[in-house]
C-alpha positions as CSV (number, residue, x, y, z in Angstrom):
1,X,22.6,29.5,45.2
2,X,23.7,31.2,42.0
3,X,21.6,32.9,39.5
4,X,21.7,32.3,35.9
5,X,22.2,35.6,34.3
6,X,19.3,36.7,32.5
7,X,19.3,37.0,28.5
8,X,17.2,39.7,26.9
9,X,14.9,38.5,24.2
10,X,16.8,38.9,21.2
11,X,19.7,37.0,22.3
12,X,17.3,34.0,23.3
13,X,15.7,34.1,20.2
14,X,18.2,34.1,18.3
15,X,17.8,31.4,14.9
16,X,19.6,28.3,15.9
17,X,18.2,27.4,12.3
18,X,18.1,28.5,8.8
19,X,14.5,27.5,8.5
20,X,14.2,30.4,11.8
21,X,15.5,33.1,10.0
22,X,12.8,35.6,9.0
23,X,12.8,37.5,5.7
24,X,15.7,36.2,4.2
25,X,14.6,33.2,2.3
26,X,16.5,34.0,-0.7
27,X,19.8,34.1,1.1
28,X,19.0,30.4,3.0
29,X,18.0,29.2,-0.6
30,X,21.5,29.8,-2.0
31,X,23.8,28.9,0.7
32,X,21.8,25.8,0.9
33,X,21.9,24.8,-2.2
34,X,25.7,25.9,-2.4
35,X,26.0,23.0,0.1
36,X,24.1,20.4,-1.1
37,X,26.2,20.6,-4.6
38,X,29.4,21.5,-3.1
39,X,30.1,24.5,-4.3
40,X,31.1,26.5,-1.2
41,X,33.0,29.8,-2.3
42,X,36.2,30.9,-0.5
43,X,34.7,34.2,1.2
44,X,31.2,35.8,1.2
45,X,30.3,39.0,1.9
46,X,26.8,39.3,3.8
47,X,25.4,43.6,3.2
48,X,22.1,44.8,4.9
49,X,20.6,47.2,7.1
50,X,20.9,46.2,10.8
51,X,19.2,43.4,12.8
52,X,18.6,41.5,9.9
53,X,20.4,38.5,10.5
54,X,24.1,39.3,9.1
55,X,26.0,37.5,12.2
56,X,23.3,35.0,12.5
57,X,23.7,33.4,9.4
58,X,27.7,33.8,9.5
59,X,27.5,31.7,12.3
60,X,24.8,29.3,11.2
61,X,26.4,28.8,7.9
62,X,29.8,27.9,9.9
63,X,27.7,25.2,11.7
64,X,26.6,23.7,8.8
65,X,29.8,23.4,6.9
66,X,31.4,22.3,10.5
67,X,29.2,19.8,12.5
68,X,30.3,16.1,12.9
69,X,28.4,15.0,9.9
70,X,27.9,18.1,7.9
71,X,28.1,19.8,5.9
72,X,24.3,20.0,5.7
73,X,21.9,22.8,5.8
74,X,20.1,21.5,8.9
75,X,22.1,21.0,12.3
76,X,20.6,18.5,14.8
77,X,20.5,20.6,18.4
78,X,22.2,17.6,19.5
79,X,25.5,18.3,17.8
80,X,28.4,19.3,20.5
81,X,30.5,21.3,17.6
82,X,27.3,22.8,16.5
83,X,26.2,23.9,20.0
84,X,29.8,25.7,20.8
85,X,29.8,27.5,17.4
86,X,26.9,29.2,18.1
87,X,27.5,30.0,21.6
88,X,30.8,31.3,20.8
89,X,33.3,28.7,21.9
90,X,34.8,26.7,18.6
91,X,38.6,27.5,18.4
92,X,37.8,27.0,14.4
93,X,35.0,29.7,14.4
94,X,36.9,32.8,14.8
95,X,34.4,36.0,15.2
96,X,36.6,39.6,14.8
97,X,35.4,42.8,15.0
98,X,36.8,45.2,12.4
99,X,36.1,48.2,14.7
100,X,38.7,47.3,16.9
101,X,40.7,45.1,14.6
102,X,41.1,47.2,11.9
103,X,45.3,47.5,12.3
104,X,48.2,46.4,9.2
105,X,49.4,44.3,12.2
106,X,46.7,42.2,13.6
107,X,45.4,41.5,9.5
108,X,49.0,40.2,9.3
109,X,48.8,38.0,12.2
110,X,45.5,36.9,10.8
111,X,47.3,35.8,7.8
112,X,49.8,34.3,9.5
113,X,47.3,32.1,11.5
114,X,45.1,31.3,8.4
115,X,48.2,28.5,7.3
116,X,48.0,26.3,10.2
117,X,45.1,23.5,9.8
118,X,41.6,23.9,12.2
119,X,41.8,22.2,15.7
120,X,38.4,20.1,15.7
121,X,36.7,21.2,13.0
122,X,36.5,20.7,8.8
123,X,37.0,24.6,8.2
124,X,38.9,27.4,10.1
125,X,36.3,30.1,9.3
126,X,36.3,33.9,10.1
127,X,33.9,36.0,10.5
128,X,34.5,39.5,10.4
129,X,31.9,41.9,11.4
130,X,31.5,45.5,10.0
131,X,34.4,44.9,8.0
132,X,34.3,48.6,6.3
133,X,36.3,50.0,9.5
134,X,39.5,48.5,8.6
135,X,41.8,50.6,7.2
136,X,43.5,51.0,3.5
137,X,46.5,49.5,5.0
138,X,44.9,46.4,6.3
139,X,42.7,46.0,3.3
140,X,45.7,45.7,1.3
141,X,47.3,43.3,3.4
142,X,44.4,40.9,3.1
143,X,43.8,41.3,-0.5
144,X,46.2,38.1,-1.5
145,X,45.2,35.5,1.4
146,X,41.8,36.3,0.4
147,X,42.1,36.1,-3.2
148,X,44.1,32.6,-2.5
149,X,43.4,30.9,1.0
150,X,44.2,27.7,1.9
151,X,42.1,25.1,1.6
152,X,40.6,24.9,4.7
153,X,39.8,28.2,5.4
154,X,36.4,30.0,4.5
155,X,36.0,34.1,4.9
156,X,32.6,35.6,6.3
157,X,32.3,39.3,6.0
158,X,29.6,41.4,7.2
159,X,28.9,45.2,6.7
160,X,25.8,47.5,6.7
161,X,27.8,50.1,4.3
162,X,29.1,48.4,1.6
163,X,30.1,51.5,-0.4
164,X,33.3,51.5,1.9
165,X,35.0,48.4,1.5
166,X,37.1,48.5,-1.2
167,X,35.9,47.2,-4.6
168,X,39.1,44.8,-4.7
169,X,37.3,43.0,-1.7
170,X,34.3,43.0,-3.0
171,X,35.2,41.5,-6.4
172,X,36.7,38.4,-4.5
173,X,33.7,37.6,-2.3
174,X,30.1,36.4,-3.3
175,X,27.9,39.0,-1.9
176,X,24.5,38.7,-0.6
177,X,21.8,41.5,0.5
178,X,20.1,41.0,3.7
179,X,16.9,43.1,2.7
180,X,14.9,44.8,5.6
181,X,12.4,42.6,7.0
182,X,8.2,43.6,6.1
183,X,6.6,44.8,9.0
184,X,4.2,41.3,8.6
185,X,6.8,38.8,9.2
186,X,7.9,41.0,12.3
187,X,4.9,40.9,13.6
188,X,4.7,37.0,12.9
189,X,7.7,37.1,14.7
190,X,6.7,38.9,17.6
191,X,3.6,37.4,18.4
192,X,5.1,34.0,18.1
193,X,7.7,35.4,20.8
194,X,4.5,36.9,23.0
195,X,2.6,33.8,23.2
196,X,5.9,32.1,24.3
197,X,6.3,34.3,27.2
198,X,3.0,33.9,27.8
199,X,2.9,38.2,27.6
200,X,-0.7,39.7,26.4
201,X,-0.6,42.3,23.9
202,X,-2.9,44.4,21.9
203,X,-2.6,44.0,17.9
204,X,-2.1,47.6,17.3
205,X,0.9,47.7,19.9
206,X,2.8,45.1,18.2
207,X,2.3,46.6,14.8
208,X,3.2,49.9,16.3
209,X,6.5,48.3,17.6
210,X,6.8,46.6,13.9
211,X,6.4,50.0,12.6
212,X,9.7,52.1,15.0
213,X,11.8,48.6,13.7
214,X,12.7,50.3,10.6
215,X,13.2,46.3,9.0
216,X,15.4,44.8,11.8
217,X,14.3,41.8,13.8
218,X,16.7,42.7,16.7
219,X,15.5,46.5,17.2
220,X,11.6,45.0,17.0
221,X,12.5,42.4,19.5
222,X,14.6,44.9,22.0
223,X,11.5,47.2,21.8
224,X,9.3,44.4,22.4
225,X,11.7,43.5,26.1
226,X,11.7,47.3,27.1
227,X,7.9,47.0,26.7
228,X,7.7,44.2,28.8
229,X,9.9,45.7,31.6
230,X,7.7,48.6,31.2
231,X,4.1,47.0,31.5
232,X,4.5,43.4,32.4
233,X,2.1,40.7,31.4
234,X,0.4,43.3,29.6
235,X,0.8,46.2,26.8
236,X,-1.4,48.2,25.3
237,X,-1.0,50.8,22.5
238,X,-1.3,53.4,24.6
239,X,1.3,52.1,26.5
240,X,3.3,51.6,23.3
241,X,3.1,55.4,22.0
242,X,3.4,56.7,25.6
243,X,6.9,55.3,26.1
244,X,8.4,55.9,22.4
245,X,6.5,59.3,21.8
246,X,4.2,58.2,18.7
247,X,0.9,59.9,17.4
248,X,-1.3,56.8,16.8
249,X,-2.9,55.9,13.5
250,X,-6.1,57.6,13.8
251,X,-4.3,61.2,14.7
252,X,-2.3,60.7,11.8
253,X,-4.9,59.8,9.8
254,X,-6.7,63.1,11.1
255,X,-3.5,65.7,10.2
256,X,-2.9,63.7,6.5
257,X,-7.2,64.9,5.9
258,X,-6.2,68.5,7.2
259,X,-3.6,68.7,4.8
260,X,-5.9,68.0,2.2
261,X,-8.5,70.3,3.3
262,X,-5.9,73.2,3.9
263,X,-6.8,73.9,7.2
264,X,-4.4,75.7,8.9
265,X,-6.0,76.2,12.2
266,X,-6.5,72.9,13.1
267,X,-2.5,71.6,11.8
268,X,-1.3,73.9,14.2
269,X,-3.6,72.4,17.0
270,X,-2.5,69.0,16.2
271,X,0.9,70.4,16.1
272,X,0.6,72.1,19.5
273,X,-0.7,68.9,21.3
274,X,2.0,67.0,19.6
275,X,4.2,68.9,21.6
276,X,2.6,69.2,24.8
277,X,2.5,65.1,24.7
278,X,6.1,64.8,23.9
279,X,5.9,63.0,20.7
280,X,8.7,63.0,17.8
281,X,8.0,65.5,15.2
282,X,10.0,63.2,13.0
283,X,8.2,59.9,13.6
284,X,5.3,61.5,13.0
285,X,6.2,62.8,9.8
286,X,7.4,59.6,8.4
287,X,4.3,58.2,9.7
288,X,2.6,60.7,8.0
289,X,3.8,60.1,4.9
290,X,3.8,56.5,5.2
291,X,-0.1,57.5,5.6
292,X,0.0,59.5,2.6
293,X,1.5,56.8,0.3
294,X,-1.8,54.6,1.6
295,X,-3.7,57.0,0.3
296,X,-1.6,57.5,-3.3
297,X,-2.2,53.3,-3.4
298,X,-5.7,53.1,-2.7
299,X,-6.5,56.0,-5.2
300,X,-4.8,54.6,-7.9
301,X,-6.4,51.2,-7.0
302,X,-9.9,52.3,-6.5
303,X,-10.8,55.8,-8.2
304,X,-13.9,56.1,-6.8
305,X,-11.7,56.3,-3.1
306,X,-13.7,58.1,0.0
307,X,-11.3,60.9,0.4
308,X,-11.2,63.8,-2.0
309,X,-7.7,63.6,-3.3
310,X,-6.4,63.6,-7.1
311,X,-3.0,61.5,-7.0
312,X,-1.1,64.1,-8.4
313,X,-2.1,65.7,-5.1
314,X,-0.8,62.6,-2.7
315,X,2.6,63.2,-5.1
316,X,2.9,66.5,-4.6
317,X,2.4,66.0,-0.8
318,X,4.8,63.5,-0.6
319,X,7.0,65.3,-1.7
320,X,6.9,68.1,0.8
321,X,6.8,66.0,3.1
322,X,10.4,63.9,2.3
323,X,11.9,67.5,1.5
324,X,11.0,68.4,4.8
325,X,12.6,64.8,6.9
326,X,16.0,66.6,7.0
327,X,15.0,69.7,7.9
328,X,13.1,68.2,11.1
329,X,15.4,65.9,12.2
330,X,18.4,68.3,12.1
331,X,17.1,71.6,12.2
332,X,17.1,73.8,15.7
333,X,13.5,73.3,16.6
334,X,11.4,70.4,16.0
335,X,8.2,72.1,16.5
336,X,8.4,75.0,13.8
337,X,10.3,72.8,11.6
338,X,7.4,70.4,11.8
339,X,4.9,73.1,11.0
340,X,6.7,74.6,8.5
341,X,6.8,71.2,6.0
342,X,3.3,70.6,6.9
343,X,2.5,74.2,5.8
344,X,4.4,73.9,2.3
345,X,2.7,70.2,2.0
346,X,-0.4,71.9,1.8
347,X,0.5,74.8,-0.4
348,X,2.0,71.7,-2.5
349,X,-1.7,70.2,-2.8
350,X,-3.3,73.2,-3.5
351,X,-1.1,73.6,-6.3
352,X,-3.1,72.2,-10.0
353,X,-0.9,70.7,-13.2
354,X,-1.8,73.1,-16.5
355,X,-3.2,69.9,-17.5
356,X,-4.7,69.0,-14.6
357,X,-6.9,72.1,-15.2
358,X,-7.7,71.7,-18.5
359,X,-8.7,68.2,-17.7
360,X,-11.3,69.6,-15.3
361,X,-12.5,72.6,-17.8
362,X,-13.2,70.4,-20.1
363,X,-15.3,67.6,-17.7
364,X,-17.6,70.8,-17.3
365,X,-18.3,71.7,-20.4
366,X,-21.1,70.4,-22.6
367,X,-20.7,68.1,-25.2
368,X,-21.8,70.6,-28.1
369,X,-18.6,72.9,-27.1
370,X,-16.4,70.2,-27.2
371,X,-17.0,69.9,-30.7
372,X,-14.4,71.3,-32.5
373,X,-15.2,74.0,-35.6
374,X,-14.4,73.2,-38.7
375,X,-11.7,75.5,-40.0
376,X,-12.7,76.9,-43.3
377,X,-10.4,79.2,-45.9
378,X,-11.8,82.4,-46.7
379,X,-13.9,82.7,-50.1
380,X,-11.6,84.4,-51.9
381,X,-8.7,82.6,-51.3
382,X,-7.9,79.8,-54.0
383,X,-5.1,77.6,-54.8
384,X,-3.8,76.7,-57.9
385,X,-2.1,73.4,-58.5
386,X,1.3,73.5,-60.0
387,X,1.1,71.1,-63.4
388,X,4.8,71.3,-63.8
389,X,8.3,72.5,-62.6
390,X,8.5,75.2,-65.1
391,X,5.3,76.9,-63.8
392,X,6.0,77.3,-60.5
393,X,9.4,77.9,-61.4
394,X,7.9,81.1,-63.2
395,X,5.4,81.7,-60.5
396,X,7.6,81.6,-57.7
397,X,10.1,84.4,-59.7
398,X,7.3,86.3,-60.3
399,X,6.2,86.8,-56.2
400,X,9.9,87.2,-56.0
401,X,9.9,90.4,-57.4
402,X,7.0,91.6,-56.3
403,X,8.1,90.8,-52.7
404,X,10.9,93.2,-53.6
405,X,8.7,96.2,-54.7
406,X,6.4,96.2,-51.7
407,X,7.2,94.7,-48.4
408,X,4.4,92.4,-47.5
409,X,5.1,92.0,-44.6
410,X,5.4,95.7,-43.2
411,X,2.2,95.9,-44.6
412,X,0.2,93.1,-43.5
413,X,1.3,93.9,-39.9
414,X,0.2,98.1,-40.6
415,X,-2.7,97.6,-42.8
416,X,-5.7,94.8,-41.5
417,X,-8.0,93.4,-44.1
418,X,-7.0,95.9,-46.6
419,X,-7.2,95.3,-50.5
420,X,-4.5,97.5,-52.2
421,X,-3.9,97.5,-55.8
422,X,-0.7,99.2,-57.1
423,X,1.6,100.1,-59.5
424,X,5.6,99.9,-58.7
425,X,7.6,103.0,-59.1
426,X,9.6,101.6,-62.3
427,X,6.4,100.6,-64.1
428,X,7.2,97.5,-63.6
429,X,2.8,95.9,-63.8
430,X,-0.2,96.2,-61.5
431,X,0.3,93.5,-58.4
432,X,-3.1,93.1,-56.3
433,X,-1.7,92.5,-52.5
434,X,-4.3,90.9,-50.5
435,X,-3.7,91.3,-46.6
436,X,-5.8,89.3,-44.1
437,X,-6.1,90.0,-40.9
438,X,-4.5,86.8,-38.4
439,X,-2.8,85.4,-41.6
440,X,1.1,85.0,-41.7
441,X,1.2,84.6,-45.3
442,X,-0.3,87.0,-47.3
443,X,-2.0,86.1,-50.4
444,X,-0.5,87.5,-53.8
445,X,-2.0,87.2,-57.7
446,X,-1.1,89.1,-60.5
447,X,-3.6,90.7,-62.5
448,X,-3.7,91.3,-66.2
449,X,-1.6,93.3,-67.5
450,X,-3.7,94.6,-70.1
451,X,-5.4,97.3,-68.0
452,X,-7.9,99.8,-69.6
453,X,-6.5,103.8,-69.6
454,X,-9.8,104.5,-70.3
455,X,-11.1,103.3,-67.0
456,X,-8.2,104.4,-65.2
457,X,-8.9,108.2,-65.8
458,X,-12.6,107.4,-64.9
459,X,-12.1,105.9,-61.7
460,X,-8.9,108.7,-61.1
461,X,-11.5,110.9,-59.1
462,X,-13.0,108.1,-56.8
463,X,-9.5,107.0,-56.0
464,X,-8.4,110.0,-54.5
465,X,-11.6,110.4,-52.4
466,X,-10.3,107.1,-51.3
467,X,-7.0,107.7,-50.5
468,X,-8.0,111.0,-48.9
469,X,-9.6,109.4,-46.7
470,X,-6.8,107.0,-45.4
471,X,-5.2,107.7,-41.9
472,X,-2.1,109.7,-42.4
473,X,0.6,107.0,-41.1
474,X,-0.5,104.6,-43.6
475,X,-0.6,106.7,-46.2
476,X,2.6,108.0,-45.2
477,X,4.4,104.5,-45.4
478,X,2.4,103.3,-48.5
479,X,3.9,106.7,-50.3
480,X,7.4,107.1,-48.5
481,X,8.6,103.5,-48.3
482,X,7.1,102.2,-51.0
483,X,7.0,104.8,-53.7
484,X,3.6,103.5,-55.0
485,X,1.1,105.2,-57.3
486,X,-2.5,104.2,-56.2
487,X,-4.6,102.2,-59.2
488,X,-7.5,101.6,-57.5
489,X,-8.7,101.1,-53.3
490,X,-11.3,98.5,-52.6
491,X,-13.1,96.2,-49.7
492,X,-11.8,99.0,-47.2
493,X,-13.7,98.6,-43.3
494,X,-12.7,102.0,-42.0
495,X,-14.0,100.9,-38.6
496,X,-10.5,98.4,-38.6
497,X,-8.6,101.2,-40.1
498,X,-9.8,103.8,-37.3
């Protein structure tokens, strides 16, 4: 009594339908409706991760263009060219493997073959799978049959890295991107498949088997048959994270508060434990940031979130944490690797944005403070409009020159809050300079001409008591550099000349 060989899970549940392929729906919408107004393109080239139902929907799309009373989008099970297209057997379906058929010669041959009409069916149709391993060579050679087929033949291409075929290829095909599958429709998928096979399972295990998927149907559902072979009737989530090496939800949960808390005892505890268990460092650091972009949603959701953690924290984190994914998976050990990005993660959230901190600052300080003071010029400085061009024409010669006799700005940066009134070596009039202490610009008005001698002799003894009395460097560059003879001192603070 023969057996009938036994078919893992993802071969027997395989879509024998568009309506059964998950997570494509925009792909099924436009082929369909590229059948139902004729409009079926020469050659199509189907790009996506893997597992996502590339080579399923090659072949389902050759059904539909070949059953006996297609071409429709929907394929009765009852169809006999229908059945053998999927199962392999059509003479008109022809599946290639580029890996291995990636020779000038064997393209050629395809060429050669592409002229003679299909046996049974209304298209000869090839599929060629991971189509970026043929060479230049046989690239080249099927650049013309594709660009200009006969009529009865269709082209199927399929590739997970498109960046390799050649853009000449690409340019003749209509291209469609097979998008990794959401971890809810896997589980859909999954559970459908469980209650099939009449297998109970926890919630948490399937998600957890969703989760290692990466977005492919296939790898979900070959996890899903090891688990069976593993537990039977019944899996657990212990079971689940025992057998792959995972840290559940809850432990990750635990080392993602940690890392906020900066607590470097207990991280290397986790760590530790991680490594007595056997679990992968690198699983649970794309877990963990998995956890951490949770966290980034639900604060920018909901400010008012239960865990103390700005967002530009959870940014900062995250990225630590994807600067450190290469560095763990390839690095020489796991374990210090692993601590290592979990370590600079949290130096990362410790770290504040200059406006981060002045955000807080100013949170904490009281209202009157925030108030900003009124900036008001000093008394004794005025501005005088300008009536016309001529006037400031004059004015503006005028400062000119006295610029000239006395550097202003040597003094201003020697002399604070001093009030010097002096006479230029040439004779040339009095010129008040009026230096203020944090003022880039100092003030200059001319005074009268006009000056009394009389007073000048009078005041002639108070003067030098005054300039006696300045500090020896300044009087130094007053008389030296600028050759000035002292009129009259006033408004001196010696405790800002001291």
């Amino acid at each position: 009594m023969s057996k009938t060989a036994y078919q893992v899970i993802a071969r027997r549940w395989r879509p024998k339908q568009f309506s059964e392929l998950v997570g494509q729906d925009h792909v099924v919408q436009t082929l369909g409706n590229a059948i139902k107004m004729d409009r079926i393109a020469h050659a199509y080239l189907f790009v996506g991760p893997r597992g996502t139902g590339k080579t399923t929907s090659a072949r389902l799309f050759a059904k539909s263009l070949n059953w006996e009373d297609g071409p429709s989008l929907e394929v009765p099970e009852s169809s006999d060219i229908g059945n053998a297209i999927m199962d392999g057997r059509c003479l008109d379906v022809i599946e290639i493997d580029g890996a291995s058929n990636n020779s000038v010669d064997q393209v050629r041959d395809l060429r050669d073959e592409c002229q003679y009409a299909p046996a049974q069916c209304r298209f000869k149709i090839y599929v060629i799978d991971e189509v970026h391993m043929l060479s230049q060579q046989a690239f080249n050679a099927l650049l013309k049959t594709l660009e200009e087929p006969p009529p009865h033949v269709k082209f199927v291409f399929a590739t997970t890295e498109s960046h390799k075929v050649l853009p000449t290829i690409v340019s003749r095909c209509q291209r469609f991107e097979f998008r990794s599958i959401p971890v809810p429709l896997i589980v859909g998928k999954l559970e459908e498949i469980c209650t099939a096979e009449g297998i109970e399972v926890e919630k948490e295990a399937i998600e957890a088997v969703a989760r290692m998927a990466m977005g492919g149907m296939r790898d979900a559902q070959s996890i899903l048959d090891q688990m069976i072979s593993f537990c039977g009737k019944t899996i657990s989530q212990t079971d689940v994270l025992e057998v792959y090496g995972l840290a559940s939800k809850e432990r990750i949960s635990r080392l993602a508060e940690l890392i906020i808390h900066a607590d470097y005892d207990e991280i290397i505890k986790l760590s530790d434990s991680f490594s007595a268990e056997g679990i992968d460092f690198y699983r649970a650091l794309l877990d963990l940031s998995d956890n951490f972009r949770e966290l980034l949603l639900d604060l920018l959701r909901n400010s008012k979130s239960v865990v103390q953690c700005e967002p530009e924290q959870c940014v900062r984190i995250l990225d630590a944490l994807r600067q450190g994914e290469d560095l763990v998976r390839m690095g020489l050990s796991e374990k210090t690797n692993f601590e290592v990005t979990l370590f600079r993660a949290v130096e990362a959230g410790r770290t504040r944005s200059i406006d981060q901190v002045i955000r807080k600052i100013s949170g904490m300080l009281p209202d009157d403070v925030k108030k900003k003071a009124e900036l008001k010029p000093p008394s004794n400085f005025e501005v005088e409009p300008v009536k016309d061009s001529s006037e400031k024409k004059e004015k503006k010669a005028k400062l000119e020159d006295s610029k000239k006799s006395f550097p202003v700005e040597i003094l201003s940066r020697d002399i604070p809050e001093v009030a010097i009134t002096a006479k230029g070596k040439e004779g040339e009039g009095n010129t008040q300079l009026s230096v203020e202490e944090e003022s880039s610009v100092p003030t200059v008005s001319k005074k009268d001409e006009r000056v009394e001698s009389s007073r000048q002799i009078v005041d002639r003894e108070k003067i030098e008591a005054k300039i006696a009395e300045l500090p020896d460097g300044i009087r130094a560059i007053l008389e030296e550099k600028f050759q000035a003879d002292f009129v009259s001192i006033e408004k001196i603070d010696m405790n800002k000349l001291i």
